[in-house]
C-alpha positions in Angstrom: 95.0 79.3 99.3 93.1 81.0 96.7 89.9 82.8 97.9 87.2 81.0 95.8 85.4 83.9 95.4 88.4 86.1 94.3 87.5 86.4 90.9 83.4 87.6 92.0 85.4 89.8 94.0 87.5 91.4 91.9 83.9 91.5 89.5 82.2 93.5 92.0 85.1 95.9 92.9 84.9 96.8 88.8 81.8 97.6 88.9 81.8 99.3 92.2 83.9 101.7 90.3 81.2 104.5 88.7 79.7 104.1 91.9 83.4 105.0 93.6 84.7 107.6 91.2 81.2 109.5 89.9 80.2 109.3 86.1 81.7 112.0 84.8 85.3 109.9 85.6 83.5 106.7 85.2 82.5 108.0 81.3 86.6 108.9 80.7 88.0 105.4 81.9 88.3 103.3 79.0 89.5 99.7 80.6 90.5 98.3 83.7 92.0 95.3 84.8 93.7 93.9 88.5 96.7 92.3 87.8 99.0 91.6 90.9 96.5 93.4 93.6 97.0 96.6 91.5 93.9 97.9 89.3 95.6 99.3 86.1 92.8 101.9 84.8 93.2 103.1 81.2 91.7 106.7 80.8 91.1 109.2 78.1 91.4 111.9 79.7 94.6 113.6 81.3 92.3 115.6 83.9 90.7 112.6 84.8 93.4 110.9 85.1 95.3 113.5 87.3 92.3 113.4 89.6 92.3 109.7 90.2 96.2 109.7 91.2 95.4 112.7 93.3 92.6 110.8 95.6 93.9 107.1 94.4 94.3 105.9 98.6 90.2 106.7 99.2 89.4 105.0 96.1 91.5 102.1 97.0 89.9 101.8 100.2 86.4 102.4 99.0 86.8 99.5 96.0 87.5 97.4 98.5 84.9 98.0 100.7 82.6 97.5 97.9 84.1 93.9 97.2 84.2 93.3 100.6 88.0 92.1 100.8 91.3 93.8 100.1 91.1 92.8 96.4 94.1 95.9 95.6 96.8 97.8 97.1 97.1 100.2 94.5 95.8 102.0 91.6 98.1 102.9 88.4 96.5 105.3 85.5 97.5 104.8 82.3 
């Protein structure tokens, strides 16, 4: 069964994600989206983007913290 709250849930882990990741990564990610329990996250910078995959588990775990459910299992930088 679908969680009725999924979708508030997957809300709130998006916007935990400045909070997550710092502003300075928060300011180089140009979309998101959760498709399959992975969070795909579009960014415009390669260093950025190099830092996410580098600390991807801890921000997995801390997104979902934030939405209070394990809304993802993974995170894929584009």
């Amino acid at each position: 069964s679908i969680d009725p709250l999924h979708k508030r849930r997957e809300a709130m882990l998006l916007n935990a994600w400045p909070e997550v990741v710092g502003n300075a990564i928060a300011h180089r990610t140009s979309r998101m989206e959760i498709k399959k329990r992975v969070l795909y996250v579009y960014m415009n910078s390669s260093v950025a983007r190099s830092e996410i995959m580098a600390i991807r588990h801890s921000i997995v775990k801390a997104l979902n913290e934030k939405a209070g459910k394990e809304i993802i299992e993974d995170i894929i930088v584009r």
